[in-house]
ROROVO-712172 format. One line per 8 residues: their letters; for each residue x, y, z of C-alpha. Coordinates in nm, 3 decimals. Each point is the difference from the previous one (the first is absolute). Example, Ala and Ser with C-alpha at 12.3 -4.5 7.8 and 13.67 -1.06 7.14 Angstrom:
<sites>
as> 1.230,-0.450,0.780 ~ 0.137,0.344,-0.066
</sites>
This chain:
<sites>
xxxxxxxx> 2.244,-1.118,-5.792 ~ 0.170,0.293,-0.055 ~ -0.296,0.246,0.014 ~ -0.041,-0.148,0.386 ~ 0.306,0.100,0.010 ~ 0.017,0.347,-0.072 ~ -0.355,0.093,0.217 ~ 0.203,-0.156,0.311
xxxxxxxx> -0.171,-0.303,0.031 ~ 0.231,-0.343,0.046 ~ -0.013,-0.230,-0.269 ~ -0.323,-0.231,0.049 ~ 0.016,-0.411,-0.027 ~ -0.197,-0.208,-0.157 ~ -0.209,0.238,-0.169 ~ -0.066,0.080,-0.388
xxxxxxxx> 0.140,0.333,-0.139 ~ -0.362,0.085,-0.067 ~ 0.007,-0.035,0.386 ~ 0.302,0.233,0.082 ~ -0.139,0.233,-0.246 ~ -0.393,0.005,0.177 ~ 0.209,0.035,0.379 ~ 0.248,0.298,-0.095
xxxxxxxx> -0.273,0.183,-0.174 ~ -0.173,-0.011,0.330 ~ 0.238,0.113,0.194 ~ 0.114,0.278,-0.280 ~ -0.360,0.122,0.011 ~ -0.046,-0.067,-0.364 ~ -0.395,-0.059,-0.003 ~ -0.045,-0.061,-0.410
xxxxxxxx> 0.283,-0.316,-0.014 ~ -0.216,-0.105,0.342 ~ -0.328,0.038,-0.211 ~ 0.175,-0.120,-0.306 ~ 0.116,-0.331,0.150 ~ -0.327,-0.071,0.190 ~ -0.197,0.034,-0.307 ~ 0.291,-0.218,-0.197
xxxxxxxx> -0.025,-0.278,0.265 ~ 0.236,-0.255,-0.204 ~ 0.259,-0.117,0.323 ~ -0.019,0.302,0.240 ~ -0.171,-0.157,0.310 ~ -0.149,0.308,0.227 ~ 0.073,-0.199,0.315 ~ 0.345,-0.008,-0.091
xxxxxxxx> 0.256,0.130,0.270 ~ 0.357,0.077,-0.003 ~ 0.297,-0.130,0.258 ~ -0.150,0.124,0.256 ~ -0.370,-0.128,-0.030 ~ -0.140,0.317,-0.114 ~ -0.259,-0.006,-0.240 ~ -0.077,0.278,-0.218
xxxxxxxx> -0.244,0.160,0.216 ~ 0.157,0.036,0.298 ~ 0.333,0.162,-0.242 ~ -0.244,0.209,-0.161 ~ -0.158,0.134,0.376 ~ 0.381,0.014,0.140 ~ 0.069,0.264,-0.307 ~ -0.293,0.166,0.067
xxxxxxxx> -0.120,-0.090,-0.369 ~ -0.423,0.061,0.033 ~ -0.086,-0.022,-0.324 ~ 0.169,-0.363,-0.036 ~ -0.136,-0.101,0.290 ~ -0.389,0.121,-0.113 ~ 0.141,-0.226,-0.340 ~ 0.079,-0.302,0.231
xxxxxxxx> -0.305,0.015,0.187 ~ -0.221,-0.013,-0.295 ~ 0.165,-0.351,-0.127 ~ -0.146,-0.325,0.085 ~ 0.258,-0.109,0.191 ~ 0.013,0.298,0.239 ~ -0.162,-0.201,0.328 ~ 0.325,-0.214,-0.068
xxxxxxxx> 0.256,0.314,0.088 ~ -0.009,0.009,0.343 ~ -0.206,0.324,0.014 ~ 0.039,-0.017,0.408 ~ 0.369,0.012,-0.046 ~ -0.026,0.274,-0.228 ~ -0.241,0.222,0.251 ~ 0.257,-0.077,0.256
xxxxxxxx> 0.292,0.134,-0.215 ~ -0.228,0.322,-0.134 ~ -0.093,0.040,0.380 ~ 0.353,0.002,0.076 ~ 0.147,0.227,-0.311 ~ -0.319,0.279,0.106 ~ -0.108,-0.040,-0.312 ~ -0.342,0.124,0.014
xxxxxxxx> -0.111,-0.021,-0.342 ~ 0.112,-0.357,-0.071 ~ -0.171,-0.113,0.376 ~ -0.328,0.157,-0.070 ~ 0.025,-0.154,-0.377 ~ 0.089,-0.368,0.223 ~ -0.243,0.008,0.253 ~ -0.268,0.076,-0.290
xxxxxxxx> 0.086,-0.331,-0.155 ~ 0.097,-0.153,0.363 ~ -0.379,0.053,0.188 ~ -0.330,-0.011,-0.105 ~ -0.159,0.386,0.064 ~ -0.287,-0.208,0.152 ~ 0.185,-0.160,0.235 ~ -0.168,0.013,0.370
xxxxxxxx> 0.201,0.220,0.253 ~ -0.016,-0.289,0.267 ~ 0.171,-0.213,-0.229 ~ 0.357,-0.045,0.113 ~ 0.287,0.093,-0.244 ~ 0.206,-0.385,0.080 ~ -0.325,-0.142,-0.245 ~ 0.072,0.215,-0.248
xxxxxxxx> 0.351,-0.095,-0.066 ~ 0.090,-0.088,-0.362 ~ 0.349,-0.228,-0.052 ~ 0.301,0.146,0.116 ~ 0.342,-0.095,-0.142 ~ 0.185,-0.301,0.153 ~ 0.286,0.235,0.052 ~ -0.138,0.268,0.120
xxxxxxxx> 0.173,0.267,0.195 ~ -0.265,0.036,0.293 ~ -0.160,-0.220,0.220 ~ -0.202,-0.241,-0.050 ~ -0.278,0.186,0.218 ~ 0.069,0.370,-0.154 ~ -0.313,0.143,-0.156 ~ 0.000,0.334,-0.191
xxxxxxxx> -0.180,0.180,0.285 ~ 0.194,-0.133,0.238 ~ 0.329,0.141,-0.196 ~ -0.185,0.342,-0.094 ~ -0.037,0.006,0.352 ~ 0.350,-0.060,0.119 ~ 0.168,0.236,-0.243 ~ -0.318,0.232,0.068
xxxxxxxx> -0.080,0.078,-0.321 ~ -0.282,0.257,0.018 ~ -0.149,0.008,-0.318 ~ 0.024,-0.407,-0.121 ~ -0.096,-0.050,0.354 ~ -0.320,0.234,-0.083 ~ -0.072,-0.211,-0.264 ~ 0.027,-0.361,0.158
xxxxxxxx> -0.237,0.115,0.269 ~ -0.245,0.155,-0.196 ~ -0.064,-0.346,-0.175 ~ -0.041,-0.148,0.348 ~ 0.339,-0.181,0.020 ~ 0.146,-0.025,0.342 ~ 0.228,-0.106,0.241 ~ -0.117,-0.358,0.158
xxxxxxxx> 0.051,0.032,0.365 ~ 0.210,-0.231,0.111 ~ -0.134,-0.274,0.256 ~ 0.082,0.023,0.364 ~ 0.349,-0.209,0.065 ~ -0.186,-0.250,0.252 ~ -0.264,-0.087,-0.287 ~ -0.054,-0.374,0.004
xxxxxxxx> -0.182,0.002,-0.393 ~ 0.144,-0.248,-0.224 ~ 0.161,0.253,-0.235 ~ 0.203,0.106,0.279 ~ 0.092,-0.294,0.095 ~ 0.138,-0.166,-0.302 ~ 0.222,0.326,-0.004 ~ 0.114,-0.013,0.315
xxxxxxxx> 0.086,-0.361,-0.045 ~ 0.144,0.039,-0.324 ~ 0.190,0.360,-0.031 ~ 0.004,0.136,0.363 ~ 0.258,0.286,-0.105 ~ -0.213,0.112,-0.335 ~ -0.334,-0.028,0.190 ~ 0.161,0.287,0.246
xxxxxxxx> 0.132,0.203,-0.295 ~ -0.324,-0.007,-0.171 ~ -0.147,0.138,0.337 ~ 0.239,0.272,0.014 ~ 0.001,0.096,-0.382 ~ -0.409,0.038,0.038 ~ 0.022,0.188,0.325 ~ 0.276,0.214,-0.224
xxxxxxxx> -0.316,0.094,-0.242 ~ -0.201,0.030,0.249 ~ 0.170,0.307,0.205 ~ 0.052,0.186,-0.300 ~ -0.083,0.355,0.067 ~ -0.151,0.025,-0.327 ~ -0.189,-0.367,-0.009 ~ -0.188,0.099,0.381
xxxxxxxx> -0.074,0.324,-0.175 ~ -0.136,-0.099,-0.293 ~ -0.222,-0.322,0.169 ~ -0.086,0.145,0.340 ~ -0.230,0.249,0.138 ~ 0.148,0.010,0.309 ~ 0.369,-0.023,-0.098 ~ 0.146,0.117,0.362
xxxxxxxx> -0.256,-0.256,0.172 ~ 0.142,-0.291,-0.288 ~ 0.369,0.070,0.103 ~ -0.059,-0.022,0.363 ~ -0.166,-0.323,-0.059 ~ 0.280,-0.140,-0.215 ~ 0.249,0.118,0.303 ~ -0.186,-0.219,0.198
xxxxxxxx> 0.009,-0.324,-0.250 ~ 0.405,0.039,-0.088 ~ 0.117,0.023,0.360 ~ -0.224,-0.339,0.042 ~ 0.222,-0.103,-0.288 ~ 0.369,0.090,0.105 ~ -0.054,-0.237,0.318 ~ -0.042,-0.250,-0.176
xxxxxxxx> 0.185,0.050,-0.305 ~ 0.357,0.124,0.139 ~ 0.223,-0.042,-0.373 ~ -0.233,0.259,-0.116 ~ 0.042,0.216,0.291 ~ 0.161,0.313,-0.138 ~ -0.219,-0.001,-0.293 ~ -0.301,0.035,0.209
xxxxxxxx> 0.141,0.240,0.196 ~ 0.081,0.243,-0.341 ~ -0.357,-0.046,-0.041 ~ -0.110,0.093,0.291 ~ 0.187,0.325,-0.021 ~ -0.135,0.093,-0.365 ~ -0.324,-0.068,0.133 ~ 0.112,0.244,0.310
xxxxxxxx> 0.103,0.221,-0.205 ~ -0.333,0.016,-0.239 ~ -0.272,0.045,0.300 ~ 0.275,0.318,0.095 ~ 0.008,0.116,-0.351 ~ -0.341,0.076,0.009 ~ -0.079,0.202,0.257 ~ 0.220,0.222,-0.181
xxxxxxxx> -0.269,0.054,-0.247 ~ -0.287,0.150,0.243 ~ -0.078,0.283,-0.110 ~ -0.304,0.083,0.227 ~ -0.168,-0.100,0.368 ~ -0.240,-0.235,-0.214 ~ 0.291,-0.159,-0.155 ~ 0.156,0.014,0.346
xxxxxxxx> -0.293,-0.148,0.157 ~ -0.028,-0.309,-0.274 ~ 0.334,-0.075,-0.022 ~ 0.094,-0.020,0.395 ~ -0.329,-0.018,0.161 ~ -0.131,-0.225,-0.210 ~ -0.268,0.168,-0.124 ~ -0.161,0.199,0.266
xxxxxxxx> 0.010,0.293,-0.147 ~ -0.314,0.161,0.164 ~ 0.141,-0.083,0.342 ~ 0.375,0.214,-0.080 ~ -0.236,0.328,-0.061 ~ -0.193,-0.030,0.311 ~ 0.127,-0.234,0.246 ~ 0.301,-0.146,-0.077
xxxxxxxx> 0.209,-0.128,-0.230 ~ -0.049,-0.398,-0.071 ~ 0.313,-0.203,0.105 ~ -0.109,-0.341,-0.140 ~ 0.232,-0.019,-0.239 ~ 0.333,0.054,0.226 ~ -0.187,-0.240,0.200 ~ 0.096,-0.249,-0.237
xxxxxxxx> 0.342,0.175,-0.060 ~ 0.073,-0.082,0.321 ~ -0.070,-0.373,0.036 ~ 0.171,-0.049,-0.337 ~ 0.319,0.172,0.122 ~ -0.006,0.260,-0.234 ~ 0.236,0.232,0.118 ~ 0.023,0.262,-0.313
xxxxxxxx> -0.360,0.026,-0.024 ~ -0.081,0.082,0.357 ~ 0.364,0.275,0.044 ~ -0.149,0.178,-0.304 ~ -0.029,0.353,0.087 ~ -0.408,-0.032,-0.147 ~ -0.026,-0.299,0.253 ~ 0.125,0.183,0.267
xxxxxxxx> -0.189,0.302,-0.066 ~ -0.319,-0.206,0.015 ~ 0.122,-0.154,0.320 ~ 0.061,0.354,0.148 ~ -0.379,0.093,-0.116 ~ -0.144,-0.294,0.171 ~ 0.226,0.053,0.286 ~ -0.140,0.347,0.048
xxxxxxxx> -0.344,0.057,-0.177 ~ -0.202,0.036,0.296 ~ 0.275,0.176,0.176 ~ 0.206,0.187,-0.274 ~ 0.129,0.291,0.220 ~ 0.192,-0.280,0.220 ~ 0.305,0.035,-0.299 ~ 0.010,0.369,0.055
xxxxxxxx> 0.037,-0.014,0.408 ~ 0.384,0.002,0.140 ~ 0.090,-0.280,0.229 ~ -0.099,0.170,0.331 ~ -0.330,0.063,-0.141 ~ -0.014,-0.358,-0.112 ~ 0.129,-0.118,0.362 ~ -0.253,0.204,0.173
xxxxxxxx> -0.334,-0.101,-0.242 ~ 0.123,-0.386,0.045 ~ 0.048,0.099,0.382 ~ -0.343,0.087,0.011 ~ -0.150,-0.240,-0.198 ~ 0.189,-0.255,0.236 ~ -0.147,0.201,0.329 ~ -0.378,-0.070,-0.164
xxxxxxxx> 0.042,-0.338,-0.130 ~ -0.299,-0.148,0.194 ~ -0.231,0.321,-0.072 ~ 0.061,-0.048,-0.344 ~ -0.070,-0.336,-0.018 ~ -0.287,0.015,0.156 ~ -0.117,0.294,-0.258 ~ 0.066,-0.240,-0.292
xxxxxxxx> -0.170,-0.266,0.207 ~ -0.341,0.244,-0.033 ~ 0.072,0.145,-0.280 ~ 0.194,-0.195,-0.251 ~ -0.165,0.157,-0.347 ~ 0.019,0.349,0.117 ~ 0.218,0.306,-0.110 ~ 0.220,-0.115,0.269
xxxxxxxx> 0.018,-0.366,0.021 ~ 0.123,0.049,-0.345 ~ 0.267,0.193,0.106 ~ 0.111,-0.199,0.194 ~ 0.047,-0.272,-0.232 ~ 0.221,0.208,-0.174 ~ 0.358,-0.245,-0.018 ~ 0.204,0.276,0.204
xxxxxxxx> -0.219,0.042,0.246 ~ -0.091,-0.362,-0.010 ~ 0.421,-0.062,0.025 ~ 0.014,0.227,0.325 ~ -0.262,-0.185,0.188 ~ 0.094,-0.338,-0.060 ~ 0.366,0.128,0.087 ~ -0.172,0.171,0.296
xxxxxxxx> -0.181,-0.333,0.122 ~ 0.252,-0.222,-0.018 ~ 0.237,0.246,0.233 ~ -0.265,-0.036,0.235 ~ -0.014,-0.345,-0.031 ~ 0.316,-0.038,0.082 ~ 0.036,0.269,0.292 ~ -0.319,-0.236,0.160
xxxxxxxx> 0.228,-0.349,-0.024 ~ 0.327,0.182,0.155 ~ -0.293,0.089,0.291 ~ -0.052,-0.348,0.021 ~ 0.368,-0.088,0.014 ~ 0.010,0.308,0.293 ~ -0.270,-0.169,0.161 ~ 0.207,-0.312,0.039
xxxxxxxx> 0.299,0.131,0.109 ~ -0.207,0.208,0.286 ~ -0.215,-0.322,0.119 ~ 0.254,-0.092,0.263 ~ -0.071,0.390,0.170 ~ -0.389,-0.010,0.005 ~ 0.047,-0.257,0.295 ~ 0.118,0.311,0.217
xxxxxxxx> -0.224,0.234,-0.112 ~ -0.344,0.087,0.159 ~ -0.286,-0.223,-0.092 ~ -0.191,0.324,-0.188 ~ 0.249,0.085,-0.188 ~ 0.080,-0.370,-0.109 ~ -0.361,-0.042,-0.154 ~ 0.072,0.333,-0.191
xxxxxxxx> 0.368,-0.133,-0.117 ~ -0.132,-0.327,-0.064 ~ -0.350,0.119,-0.217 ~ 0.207,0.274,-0.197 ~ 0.251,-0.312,-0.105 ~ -0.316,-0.220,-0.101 ~ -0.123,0.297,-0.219 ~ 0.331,0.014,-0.180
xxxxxxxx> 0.041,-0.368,-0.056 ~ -0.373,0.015,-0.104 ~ 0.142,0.274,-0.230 ~ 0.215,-0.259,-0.154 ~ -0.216,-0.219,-0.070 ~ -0.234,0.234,-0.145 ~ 0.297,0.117,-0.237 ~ 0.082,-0.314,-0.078
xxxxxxxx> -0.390,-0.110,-0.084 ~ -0.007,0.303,-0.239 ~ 0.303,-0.078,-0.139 ~ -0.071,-0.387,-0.083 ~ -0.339,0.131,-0.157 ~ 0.206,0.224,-0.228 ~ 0.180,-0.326,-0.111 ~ -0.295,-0.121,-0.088
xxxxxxxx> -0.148,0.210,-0.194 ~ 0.357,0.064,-0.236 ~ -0.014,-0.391,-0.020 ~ -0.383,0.011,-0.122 ~ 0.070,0.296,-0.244 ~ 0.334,-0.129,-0.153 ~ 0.117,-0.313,-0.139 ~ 0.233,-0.176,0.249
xxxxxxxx> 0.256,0.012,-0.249 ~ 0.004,0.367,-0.015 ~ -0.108,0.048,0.381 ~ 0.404,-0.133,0.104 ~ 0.163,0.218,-0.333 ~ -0.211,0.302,0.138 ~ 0.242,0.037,0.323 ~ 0.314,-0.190,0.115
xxxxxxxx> -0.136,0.087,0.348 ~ -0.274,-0.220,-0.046 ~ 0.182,-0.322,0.146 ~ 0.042,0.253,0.306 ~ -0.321,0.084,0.023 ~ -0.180,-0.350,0.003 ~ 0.277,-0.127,0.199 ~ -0.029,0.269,0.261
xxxxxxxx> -0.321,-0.023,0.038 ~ -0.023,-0.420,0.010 ~ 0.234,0.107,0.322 ~ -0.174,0.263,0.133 ~ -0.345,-0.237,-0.037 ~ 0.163,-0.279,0.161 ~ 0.126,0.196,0.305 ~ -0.337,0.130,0.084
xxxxxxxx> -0.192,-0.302,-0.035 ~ 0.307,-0.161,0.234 ~ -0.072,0.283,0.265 ~ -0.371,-0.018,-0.019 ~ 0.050,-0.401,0.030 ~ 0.207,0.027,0.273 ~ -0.246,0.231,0.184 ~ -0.262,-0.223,-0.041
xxxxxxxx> 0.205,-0.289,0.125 ~ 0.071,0.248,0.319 ~ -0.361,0.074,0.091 ~ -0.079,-0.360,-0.069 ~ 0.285,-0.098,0.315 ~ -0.112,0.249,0.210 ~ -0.359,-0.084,-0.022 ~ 0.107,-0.363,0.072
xxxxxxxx> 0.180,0.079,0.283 ~ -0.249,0.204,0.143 ~ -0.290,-0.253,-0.006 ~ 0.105,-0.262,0.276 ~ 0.349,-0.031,0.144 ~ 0.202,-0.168,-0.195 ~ 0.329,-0.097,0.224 ~ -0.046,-0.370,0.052
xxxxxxxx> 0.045,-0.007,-0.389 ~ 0.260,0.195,-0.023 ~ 0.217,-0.203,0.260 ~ -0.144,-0.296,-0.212 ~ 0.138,0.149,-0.284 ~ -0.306,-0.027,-0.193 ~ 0.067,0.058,-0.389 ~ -0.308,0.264,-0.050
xxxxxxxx> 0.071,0.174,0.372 ~ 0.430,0.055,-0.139 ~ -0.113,0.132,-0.333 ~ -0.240,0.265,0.157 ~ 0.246,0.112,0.239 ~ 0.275,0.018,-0.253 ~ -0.237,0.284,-0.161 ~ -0.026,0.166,0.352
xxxxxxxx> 0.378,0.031,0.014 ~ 0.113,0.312,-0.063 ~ 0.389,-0.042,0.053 ~ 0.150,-0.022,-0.320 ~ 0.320,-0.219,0.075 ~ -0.250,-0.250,0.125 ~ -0.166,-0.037,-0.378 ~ 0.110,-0.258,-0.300
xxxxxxxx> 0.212,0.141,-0.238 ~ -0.257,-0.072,-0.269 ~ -0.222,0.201,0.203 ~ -0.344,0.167,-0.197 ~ 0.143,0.336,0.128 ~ 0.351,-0.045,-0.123 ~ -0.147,-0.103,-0.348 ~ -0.254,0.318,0.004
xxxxxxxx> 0.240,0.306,0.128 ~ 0.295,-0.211,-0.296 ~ -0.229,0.059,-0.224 ~ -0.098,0.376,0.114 ~ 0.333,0.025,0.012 ~ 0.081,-0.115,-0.341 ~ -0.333,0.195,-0.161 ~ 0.116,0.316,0.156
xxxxxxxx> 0.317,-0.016,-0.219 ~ -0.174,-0.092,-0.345 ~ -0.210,0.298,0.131 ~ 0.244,0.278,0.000 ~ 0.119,-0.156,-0.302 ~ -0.298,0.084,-0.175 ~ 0.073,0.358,0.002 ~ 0.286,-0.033,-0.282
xxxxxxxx> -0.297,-0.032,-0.271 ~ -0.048,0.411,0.097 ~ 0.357,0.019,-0.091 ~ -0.105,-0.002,-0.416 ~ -0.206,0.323,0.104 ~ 0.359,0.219,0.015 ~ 0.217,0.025,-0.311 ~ 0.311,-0.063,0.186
xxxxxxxx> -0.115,-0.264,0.245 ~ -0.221,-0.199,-0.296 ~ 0.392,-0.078,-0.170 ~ 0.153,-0.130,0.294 ~ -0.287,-0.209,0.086 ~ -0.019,-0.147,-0.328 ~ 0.381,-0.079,-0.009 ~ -0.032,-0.101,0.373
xxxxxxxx> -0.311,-0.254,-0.136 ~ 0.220,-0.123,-0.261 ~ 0.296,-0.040,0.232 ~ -0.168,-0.362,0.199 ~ -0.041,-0.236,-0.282 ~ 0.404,0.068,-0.080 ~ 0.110,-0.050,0.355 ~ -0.245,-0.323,-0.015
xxxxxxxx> 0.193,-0.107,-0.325 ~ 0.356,0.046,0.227 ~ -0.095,-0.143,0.265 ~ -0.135,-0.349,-0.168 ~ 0.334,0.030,-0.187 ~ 0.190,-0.003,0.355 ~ -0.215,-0.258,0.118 ~ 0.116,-0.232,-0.297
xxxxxxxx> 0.326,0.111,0.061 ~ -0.009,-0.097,0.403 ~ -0.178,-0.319,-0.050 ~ 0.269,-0.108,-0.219 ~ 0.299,0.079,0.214 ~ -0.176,-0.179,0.259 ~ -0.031,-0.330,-0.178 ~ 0.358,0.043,-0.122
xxxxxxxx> 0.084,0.039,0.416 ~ -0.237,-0.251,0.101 ~ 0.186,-0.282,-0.281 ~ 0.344,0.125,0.172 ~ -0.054,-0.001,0.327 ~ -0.313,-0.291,0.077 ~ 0.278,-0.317,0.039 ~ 0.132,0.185,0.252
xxxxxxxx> -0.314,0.111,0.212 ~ 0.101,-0.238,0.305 ~ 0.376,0.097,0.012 ~ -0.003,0.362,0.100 ~ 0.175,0.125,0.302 ~ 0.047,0.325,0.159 ~ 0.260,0.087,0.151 ~ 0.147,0.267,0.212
</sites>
């Protein structure tokens, strides 16, 4: 007892002094009284363990002792040392030596890489210090230990992914039902291993394209695991911070090409550089990755390629080449109409160029509906005009509201075709203006078919009227006679409230406004303007939040008024 003593080791319990002896000479390091009393068996018992349930082994790992643990390993008893518990405590230390002596006597050298590393666990200790679903890769991992990491993969261990949280198999189940908390921990402390920069290095080929997709799984996971909230979000910013860390190590435009583009790298030397990859940055709100100066660069070269002298112009230059641009929309369009492939069409499918004359249409568009909204207001002073220059008035209106429609035709079709090209997921995270757009256009839709109904209902009446004479039922108040001359009747205090042509010009009305709303999305194209409308975007959902809080606030006051003051509903009087 008193050699325990003096290597620091509290006095053991019911074990023999040969015992004591074996257990402080492991921890002392003394490998020939740890060979002496293996070979002299007599009452040492190798899977003896001290207070604290440590066995030899695991003291022997814990003092970084290798050539007692090679000793140990060689006994019969070894299996019976919880050599998982020991990898986990080498793992830990960064031992090196002692883990690649471990996993040597751990796994089989034939073992198949598909296998999984949780059936290939040997007995762990009943105390153990880690949990109960901790595997050695999974710790290498979290501490990212390079080189024990290095050697865990090579022999095919890895990291089990972890089943998706809705998963109705009967393993998650039972641990749902029976440890709701650990079954959540266990998630996190595998998605831990999992975004190790090292682990993703080591396992993928793609290790920018693995942490995007992880993003995607652990914001799944923080809705609907909230106690683990601000551990997810610590990983999502080491994982942030990885995909940004890299970019720092491009070296070259090949490099550049592979790591942002995605691999395009023909199409950055003679095209344009491949944007797939911030792409994906961008629907998996990687922020870091796509403000890196080398993702901006490549942003500015695919901005530009076709046009690259547009960054060297001055703003008056710039003003005048959009000016013009604007002044030959419809001759360029219809040169890309005949020519799409060509020299030229290509140019013009250059981004900037491609920005100014969407920019350029949609101006237009929107000069043509305040024409429209002209055209209304003047109606009332074609009746005193001469007939010939009525018909003019009236046909140059019809071609702008055919205009409209046109526009708004054109503009439904480009719906379309972002709909059939995205995933309607990413088709709404693409644009906030998106609700604007669809719901613009359901108005703008709905008003013209309303007009167009409403003219045909017209024509119709008159037509009716004009066949026979139709007074008698009309005094009679015939049904069909009333509703045709009710479509006849131009004087508007004479019409329903719930009129067609209320509903249609409301609904111009209201389309016109989402309209020159629209234009904010150019806002993000000026450095100063693209802040304020992001704080200005932001600025909504708080004074939503406010607003329900008042709400709940008012309501309650006015039960609390209602309670005091219903008795006496009958007994007010005013007086003066």
């Amino acid at each position: 007892m008193a050699g325990s003593q003096e290597g620091g080791y509290p006095p053991a319990h019911a074990l023999t002094d040969s015992e004591v002896r074996f257990l402080v000479a492991t921890i002392q390091g003394d490998h020939t009284d740890v060979r002496t009393a293996l070979q002299n068996r007599g009452d040492v018992d190798v899977t003896c363990t001290d207070t604290m349930g440590r066995n030899a082994l695991l003291l022997a790992v814990q003092n970084g002792h290798i050539n007692i643990v090679k000793t140990l390993l060689q006994t019969d008893e070894c299996e019976l040392l919880h050599l998982e518990e020991a990898l986990l405590v080498a793992v830990a230390k960064n031992d090196l030596r002692i883990v690649d002596v471990l996993v040597k006597a751990v796994y089989d050298d034939r073992l198949d890489d598909d296998d999984d590393e949780e059936d290939r666990r040997i007995s762990r200790a009943s105390n153990s210090q880690f949990p109960e679903e901790m595997t050695a890769t999974m710790l290498a991992a979290q501490l990212d230990r390079t080189e024990i990491l290095n050697i865990l993969v090579t022999r095919g261990l890895r990291v089990p992914n972890p089943h998706d949280y809705l998963c109705s198999c009967q393993v998650c189940h039972d641990n749902r039902s029976s440890d709701s908390f650990g079954y959540a921990r266990r998630r996190l402390n595998t998605y831990r291993a999992l975004t190790s920069p090292t682990y993703i290095s080591l396992t993928c080929r793609d290790p920018i394209a693995r942490a995007f997709h992880l993003t995607e799984e652990i914001r799944k996971v923080t809705t609907v695991e909230p106690e683990h909230k601000e551990e997810y979000r610590r990983i999502l910013a080491k994982l942030e911070t990885f995909v940004t860390e890299l970019l720092d190590h491009c070296r070259s435009k090949d490099e550049m090409a592979v790591t942002v583009g995605g691999g395009e790298g023909e199409k950055w030397h003679k095209t344009s550089p491949g944007v797939g990859r911030l792409q994906s940055a961008v629907q998996c709100n990687q922020k870091k990755f796509v403000a890196h100066p080398l993702s901006q660069h490549c942003l500015q070269q695919m901005w530009h390629y076709r046009f690259p002298t547009w960054r060297q112009l001055g703003w008056v230059l710039k003003l005048l080449v959009s000016v013009g641009i604007t002044l030959t929309l419809p001759v360029l369009a219809l040169l890309y109409w005949i020519m799409p492939t060509g020299k030229f069409g290509k140019w013009l499918k250059t981004p900037v160029v491609k920005c100014i004359m969407y920019l350029a249409s949609y101006v237009a568009f929107l000069v043509f509906v305040c024409l429209v909204t002209v055209e209304k207001l003047t109606a009332p002073q074609l009746d005193n005009m001469q007939p010939a220059i009525q018909a003019i008035l009236s046909c140059i209106f019809q071609l702008f509201q055919s205009l409209d429609v046109m526009f708004c035709t054109g503009f439904l079709w480009q719906e379309v075709k972002q709909l059939y090209h995205m995933r309607w997921t990413w088709y709404w995270k693409s644009s906030p203006y998106k609700v604007i757009d669809l719901l613009s256009l359901t108005l703008y839709i709905t008003h013209f078919v309303l007009v167009y109904v409403l003219y045909y209902f017209t024509s119709r009446a008159g037509d009716y009227f004009k066949e026979q004479d139709r007074t008698t039922l009309l005094r009679n108040k015939d049904a069909v006679a009333t509703l045709h001359l009710y479509h006849l009747v131009g004087d508007r205090p004479q019409w329903n409230s719930g009129d067609p042509v209320f509903v249609a010009e409301s609904l111009f009305a209201f389309a016109n406004v989402l309209s020159f709303l629209r234009l904010g999305e150019f806002l993000v194209l000026n450095n100063s303007f693209g802040a304020l409308s992001i704080t200005v975007g932001k600025a909504p959902f708080s004074i939503m939040k406010f607003l329900l809080m008042l709400l709940l606030i008012a309501v309650g006051f006015l039960f609390a008024i209602f309670n005091l003051y219903f008795l006496y509903s009958g007994n007010i009087h005013i007086t003066r």
